[in-house]
VEXPADO-346088 format. One line per 3 residues: number of its first residue (from 0); their letters; for each residue y negated, z negated, x of C-alpha. Coordinates in Angstrom, 3 decimals. Layout:
// residues N
NUM) a) Y/Z/X ~ ... .
// end
This chain:
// residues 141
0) xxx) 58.149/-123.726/-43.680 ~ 60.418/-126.171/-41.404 ~ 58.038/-128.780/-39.143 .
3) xxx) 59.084/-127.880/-35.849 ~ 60.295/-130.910/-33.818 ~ 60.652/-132.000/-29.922 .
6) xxx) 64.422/-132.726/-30.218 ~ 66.763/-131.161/-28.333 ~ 69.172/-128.465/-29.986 .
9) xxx) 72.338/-130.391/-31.058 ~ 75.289/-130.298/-28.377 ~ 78.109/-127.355/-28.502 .
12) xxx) 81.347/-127.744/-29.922 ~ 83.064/-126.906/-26.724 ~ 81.445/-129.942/-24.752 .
15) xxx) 84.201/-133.180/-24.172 ~ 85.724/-134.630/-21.444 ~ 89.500/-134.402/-20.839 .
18) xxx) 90.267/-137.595/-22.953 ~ 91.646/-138.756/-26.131 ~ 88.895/-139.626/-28.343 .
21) xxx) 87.548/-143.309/-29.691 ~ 85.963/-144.471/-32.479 ~ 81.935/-144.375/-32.611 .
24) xxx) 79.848/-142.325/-30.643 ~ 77.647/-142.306/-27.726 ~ 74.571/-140.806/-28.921 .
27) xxx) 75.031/-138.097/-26.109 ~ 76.984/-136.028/-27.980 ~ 80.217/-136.697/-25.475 .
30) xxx) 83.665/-136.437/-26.997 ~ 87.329/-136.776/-26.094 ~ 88.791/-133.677/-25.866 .
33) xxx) 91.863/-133.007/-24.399 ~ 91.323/-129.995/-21.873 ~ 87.531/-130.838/-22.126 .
36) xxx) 86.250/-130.629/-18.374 ~ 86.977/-133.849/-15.895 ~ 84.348/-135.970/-15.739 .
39) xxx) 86.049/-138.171/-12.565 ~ 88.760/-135.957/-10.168 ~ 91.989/-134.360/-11.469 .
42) xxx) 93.343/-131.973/-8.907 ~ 90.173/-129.668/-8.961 ~ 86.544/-129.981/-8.823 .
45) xxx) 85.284/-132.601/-11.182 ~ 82.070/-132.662/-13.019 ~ 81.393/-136.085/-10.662 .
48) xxx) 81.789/-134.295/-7.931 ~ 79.901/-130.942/-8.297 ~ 76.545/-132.777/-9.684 .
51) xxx) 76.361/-135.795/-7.604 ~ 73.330/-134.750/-5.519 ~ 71.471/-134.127/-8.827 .
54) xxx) 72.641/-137.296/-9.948 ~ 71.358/-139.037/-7.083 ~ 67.904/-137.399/-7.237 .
57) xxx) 67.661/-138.874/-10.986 ~ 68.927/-142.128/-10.104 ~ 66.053/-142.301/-6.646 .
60) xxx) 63.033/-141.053/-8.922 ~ 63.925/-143.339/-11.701 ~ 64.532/-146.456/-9.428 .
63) xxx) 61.050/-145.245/-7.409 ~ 58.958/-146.078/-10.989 ~ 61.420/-149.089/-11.364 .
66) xxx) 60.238/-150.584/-7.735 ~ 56.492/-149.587/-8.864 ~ 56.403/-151.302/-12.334 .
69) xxx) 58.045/-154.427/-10.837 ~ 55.534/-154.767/-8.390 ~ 52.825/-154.139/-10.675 .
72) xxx) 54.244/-156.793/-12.788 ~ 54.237/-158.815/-10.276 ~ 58.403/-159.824/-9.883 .
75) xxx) 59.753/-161.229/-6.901 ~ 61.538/-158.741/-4.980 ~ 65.642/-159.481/-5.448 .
78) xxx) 69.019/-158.007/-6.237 ~ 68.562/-156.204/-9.788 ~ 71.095/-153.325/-10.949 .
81) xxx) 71.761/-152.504/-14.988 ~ 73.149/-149.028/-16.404 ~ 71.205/-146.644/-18.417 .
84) xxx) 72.501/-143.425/-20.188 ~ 69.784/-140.654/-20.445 ~ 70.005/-136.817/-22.013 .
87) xxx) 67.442/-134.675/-20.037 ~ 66.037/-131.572/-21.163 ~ 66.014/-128.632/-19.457 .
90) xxx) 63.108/-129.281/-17.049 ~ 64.417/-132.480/-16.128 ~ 62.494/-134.536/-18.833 .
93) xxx) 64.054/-137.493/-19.729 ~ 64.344/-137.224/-23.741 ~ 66.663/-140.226/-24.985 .
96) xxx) 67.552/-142.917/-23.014 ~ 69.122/-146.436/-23.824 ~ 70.040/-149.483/-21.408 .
99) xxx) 74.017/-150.073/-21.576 ~ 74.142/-153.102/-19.125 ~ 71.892/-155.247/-18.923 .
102) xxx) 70.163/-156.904/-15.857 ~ 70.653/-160.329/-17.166 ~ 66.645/-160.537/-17.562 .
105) xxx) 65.226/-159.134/-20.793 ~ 61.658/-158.466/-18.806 ~ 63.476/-156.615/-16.569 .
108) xxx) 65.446/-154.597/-18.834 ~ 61.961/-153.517/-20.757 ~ 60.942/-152.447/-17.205 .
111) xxx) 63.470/-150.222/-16.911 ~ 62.978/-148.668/-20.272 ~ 59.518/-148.277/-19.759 .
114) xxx) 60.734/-146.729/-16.224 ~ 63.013/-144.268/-17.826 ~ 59.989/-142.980/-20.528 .
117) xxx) 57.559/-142.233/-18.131 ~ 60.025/-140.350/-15.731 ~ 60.465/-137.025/-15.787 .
120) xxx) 62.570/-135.573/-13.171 ~ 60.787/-133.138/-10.184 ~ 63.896/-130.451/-10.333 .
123) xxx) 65.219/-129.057/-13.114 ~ 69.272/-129.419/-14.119 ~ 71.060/-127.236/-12.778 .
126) xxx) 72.933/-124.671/-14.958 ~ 75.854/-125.775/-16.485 ~ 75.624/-129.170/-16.020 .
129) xxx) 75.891/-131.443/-18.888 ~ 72.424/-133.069/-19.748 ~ 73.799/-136.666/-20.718 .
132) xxx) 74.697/-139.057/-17.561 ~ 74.997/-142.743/-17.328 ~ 73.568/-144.080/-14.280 .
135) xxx) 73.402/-147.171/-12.317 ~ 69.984/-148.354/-11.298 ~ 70.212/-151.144/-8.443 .
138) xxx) 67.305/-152.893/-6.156 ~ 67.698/-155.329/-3.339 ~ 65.170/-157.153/-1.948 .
// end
């Protein structure tokens, strides 16, 4: 009998952005594909575009447990921002996650990470959109 597992169900064929592929991967399961959907505008309604206001809702609750563990941790308040990618289920639980750029402070980048685990978004994705996004996470203070 196969062990059951909490991974998400590999990614469809048919999912790729209108690009010509690279070598490696992205762990999200992204690929160029030419007539793949537009990620960023190209005469019609782009991906970008249609989910924004989702994507701002991940990027506010994710930044929200940011603020709270830096304070906890007791960091100055200042100008952060790094980029994460993250592949959310479909309830809006964050289930992989990686830091792309860094914040220049290691500390700060293992806040983040710790940020991203214990988030799990308060609306669900809505249907259709793709579940892997990079987003920028910035603070000023």
């Amino acid at each position: 009998e196969e062990a059951e597992t909490d991974d998400p169900p590999p990614m469809d064929d048919n999912l790729g952005i209108d690009a010509e592929g690279e070598a490696g991967s992205d762990s999200f399961g992204l690929l160029g594909k030419k007539g793949g959907a537009p990620v960023i505008g190209s005469g019609g309604r782009s991906l970008m575009t249609q989910y924004a206001w989702y994507n701002q809702i991940v990027e506010r609750e994710i930044r929200r447990n940011v603020d709270n563990l830096l304070k906890r941790e007791g960091f100055p308040s200042g100008s952060i921002k790094a980029q994460a990618s993250l592949f959310l289920d479909d309830n809006g639980g964050i289930v992989r996650y990686a830091v792309h750029e860094s914040s220049g402070n290691a500390k700060i980048d293992e806040i983040l990470l710790k940020a991203l685990a214990m988030t799990s978004i308060s609306q669900r994705p809505p249907e259709g959109m793709p579940r892997g996004m990079r987003i920028v996470i910035s603070t000023r203070g």
